[in-house]
C-alpha positions in Angstrom: -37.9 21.5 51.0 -36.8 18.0 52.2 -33.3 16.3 51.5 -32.1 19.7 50.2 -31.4 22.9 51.9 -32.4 26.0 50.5 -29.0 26.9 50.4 -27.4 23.8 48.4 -30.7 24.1 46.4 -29.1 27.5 45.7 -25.3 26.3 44.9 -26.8 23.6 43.0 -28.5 26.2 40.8 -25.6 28.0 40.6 -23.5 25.1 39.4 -25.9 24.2 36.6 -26.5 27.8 35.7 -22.2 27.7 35.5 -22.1 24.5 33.3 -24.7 25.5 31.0 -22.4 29.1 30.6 -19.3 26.8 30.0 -20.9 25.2 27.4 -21.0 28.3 25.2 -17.6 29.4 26.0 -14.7 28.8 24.8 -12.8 26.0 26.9 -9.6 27.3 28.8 -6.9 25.2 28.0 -5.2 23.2 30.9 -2.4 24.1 33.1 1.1 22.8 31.5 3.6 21.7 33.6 7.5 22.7 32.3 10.5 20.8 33.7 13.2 23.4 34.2 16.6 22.9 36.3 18.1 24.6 39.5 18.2 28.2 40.9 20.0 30.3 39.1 20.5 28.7 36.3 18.8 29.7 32.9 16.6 26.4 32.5 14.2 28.3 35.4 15.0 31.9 34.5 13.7 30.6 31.0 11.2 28.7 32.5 9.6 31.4 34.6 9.5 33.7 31.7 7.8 31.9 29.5 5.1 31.1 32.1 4.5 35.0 32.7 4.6 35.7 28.5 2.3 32.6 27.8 0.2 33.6 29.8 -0.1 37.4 29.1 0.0 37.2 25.3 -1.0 33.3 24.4 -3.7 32.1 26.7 -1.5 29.3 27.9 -1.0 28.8 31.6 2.5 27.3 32.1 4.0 26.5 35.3 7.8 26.3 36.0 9.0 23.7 38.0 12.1 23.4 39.7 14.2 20.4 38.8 18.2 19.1 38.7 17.5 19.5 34.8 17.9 17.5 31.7 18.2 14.3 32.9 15.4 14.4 35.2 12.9 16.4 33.1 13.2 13.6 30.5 12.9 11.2 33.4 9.6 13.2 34.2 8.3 13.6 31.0 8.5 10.0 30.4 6.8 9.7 33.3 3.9 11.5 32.4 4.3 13.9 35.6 5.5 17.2 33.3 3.3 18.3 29.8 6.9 19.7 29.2 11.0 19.8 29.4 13.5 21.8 28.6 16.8 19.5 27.6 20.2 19.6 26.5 20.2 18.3 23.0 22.7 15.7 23.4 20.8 14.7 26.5 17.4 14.6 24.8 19.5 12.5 22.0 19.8 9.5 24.1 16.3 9.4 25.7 14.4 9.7 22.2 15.9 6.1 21.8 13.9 5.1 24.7 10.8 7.7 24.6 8.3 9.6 22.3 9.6 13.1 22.4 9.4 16.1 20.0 10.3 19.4 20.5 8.1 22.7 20.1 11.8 24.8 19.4 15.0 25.1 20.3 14.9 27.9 22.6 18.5 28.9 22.9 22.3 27.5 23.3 24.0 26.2 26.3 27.6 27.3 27.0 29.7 24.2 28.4 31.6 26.2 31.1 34.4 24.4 33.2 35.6 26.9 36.1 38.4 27.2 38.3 40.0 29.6 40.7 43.0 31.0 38.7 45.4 31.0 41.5 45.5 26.9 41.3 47.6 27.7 38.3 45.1 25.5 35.8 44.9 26.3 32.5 44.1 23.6 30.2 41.8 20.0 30.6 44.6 18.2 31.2 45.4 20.3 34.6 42.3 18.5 36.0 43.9 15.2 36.2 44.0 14.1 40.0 41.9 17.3 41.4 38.6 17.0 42.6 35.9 18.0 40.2 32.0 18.7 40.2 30.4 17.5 37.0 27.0 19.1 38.2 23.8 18.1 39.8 22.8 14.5 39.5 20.5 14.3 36.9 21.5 17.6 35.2 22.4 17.4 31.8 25.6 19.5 32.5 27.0 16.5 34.6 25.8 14.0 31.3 28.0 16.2 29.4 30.6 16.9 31.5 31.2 12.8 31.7 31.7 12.7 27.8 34.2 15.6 27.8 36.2 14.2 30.4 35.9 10.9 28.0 35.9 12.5 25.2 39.4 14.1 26.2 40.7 10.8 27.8 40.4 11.9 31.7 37.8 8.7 33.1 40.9 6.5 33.5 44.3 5.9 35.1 46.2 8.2 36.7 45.1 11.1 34.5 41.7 11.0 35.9 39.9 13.6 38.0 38.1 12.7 41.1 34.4 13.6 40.2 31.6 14.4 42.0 28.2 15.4 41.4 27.0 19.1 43.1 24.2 21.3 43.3 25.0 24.0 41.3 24.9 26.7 44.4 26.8 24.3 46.5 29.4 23.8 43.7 29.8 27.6 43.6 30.6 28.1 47.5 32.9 24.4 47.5 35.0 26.1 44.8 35.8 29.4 46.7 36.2 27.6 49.9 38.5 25.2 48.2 36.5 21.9 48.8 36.6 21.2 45.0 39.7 22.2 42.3 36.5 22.9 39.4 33.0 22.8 38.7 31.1 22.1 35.5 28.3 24.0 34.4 26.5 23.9 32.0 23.9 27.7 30.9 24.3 31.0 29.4 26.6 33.8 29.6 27.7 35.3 31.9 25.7 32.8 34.8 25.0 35.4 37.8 26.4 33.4 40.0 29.4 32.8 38.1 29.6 36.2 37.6 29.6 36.9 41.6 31.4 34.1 42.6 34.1 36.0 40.0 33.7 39.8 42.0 34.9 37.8 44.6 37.6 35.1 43.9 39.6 35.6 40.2 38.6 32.7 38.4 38.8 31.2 34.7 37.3 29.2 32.0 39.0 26.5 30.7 39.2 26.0 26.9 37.2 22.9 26.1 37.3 23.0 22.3 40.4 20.2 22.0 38.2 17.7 22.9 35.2 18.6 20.5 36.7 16.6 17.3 36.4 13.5 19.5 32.8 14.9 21.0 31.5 15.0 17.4 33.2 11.6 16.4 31.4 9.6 19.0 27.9 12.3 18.8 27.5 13.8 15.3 25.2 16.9 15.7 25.2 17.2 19.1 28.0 19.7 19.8 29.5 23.3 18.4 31.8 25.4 18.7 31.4 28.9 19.9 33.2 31.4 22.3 32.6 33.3 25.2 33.2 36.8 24.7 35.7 39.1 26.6 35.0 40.4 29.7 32.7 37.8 31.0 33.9 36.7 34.6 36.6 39.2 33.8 38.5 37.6 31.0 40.7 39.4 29.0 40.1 37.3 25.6 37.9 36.0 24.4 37.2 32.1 25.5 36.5 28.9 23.1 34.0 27.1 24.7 31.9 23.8 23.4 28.0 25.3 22.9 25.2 22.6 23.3 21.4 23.5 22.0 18.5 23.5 24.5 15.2 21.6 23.1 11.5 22.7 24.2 10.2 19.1 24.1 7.2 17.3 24.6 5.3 14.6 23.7 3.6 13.7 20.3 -0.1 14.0 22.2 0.5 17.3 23.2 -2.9 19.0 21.7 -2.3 20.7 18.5 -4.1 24.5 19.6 -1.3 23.9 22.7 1.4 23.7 20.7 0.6 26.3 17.9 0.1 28.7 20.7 3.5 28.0 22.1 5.5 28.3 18.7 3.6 31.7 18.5 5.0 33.2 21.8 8.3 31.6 21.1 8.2 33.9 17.5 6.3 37.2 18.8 8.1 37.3 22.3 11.6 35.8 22.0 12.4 39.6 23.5 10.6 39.0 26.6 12.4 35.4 26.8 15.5 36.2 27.0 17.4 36.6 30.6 18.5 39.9 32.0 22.5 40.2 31.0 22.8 37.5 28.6 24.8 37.6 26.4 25.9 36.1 22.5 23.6 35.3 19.9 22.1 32.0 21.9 18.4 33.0 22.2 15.1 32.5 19.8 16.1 33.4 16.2 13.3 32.5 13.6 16.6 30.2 12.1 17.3 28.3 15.1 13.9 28.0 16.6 13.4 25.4 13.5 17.2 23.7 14.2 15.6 21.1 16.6 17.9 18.1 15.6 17.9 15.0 16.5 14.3 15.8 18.1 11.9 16.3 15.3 9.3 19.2 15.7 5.7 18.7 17.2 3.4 18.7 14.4 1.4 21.1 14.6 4.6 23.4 15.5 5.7 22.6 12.4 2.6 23.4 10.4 2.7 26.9 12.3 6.4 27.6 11.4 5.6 26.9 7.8 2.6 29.2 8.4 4.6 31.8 10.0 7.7 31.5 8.5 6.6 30.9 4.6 
């Protein structure tokens, strides 16, 4: 044989024999690529298990990625370098002025959590004025938020205004038991592990947020609601009002029909799975909510299934 060993002649038959078999099979569908948020947080807890259901029970092979969160999953969605984010409603609100997004579901609801040690003595918003504050990671959604409730409740300005800086989550956590910072914003569900450690350590509390919500929903109609964090949770004796803030499944309008039914399919037929060890409320995956994806419209072809499923 010349120009051709006997052993490419061999791979080469092998690839053709390969290619002729994967025309008469069904084609696997690509990899997807989620945008998720920090360690420890629930964006990647979420993300990471919806990448083991998909690919158990709907054929889809999902990978989580590890990001700040909202912010920058828009940013990389946008981009073109995720096939999917996971957002903070009011987050995704602003980009869809500036970006083709739908959503597949709204998976679950955020809790807007502002934590300090209780021994500072803080006990309402207003206490924050002159400490030192993490909104959250730059390019999280919690810190977007976090800047329109300090707004919102008339704390960017004058004296009455916190110094703010923006943390990693983790490195919030051990600067507020060391005392390098009075708070920390975080946005996630309940109870947040390392909240809930960082509280078997040091006595902390929650701050109510809800007196600044009427003004939230003034300037950003839709984008907030209230809801509490039950007793018990980082030891509280009471209940908590807190400010709760939807979490979108988005992508964008090209995303393959098939791709998108299958993933309206596991969010139905595994919401169990998809929930987090020791969360709590009522946050996660009903068939009501799934639907309640405003001011993002649905995909599609995840709206055709929901009709389908749904009735």
């Amino acid at each position: 044989m010349t120009g051709l060993t006997r052993r490419g002649f061999l791979h080469v038959g092998l690839v053709a024999a390969a290619l002729g078999l994967a025309g008469c099979a069904p084609v696997r569908p690509r990899d997807l690529v989620l945008g998720c948020g920090e360690p420890g947080g629930s964006y990647l807890q979420f993300g990471e298990l919806l990448s083991a259901v998909a690919a158990d029970d709907g054929g889809v092979a999902v990978t989580a990625l590890a990001t700040e969160g909202s912010v920058e999953n828009l940013a990389l969605l946008d981009a073109g370098r995720v096939d999917l984010a996971l957002s903070l409603a009011d987050s995704a609100a602003a980009a869809s002025t500036r970006a083709d997004l739908v959503a597949i579901g709204r998976v679950y609801q955020n809790y807007l959590q502002c934590i300090v040690r209780s021994a500072d003595g803080m006990t309402s918003l207003g206490d924050l004025a002159g400490r030192t504050v993490s909104l959250g990671a730059s390019g999280s959604g919690a810190a977007a938020t976090a800047r329109r409730l300090l707004d919102a409740a008339g704390l960017t300005s004058g004296q009455g205004a916190p110094l703010t800086i923006e943390r990693p989550f983790r490195d919030a956590i051990d600067d507020l038991e060391r005392g390098r910072i009075d708070a920390l914003f975080w946005s996630g569900g309940v109870p947040t592990p390392q909240i809930a450690e960082l509280a078997g350590r040091t006595a902390i509390r929650v701050l109510d947020t809800t007196p600044a919500l009427p003004e939230l929903l003034r300037r950003h109609p839709d984008a907030y609601v209230a809801t509490t964090i039950p007793p018990g949770v980082y030891g509280a004796d009471a209940p908590v009002p807190a400010i709760g803030v939807a979490n979108l499944l988005l992508a964008h309008p090209d995303l393959d029909d098939d791709l998108a039914r299958r993933l309206v399919d596991v969010l139905i037929d595994d919401a169990a799975r998809l929930v987090p060890p020791g969360s709590l409320g009522i946050q996660y995956l009903t068939p009501a909510s799934l639907i309640d994806t405003l001011p993002v419209a649905l995909h599609p072809a995840a709206e055709r299934r929901y009709r389908e499923r749904y009735g």
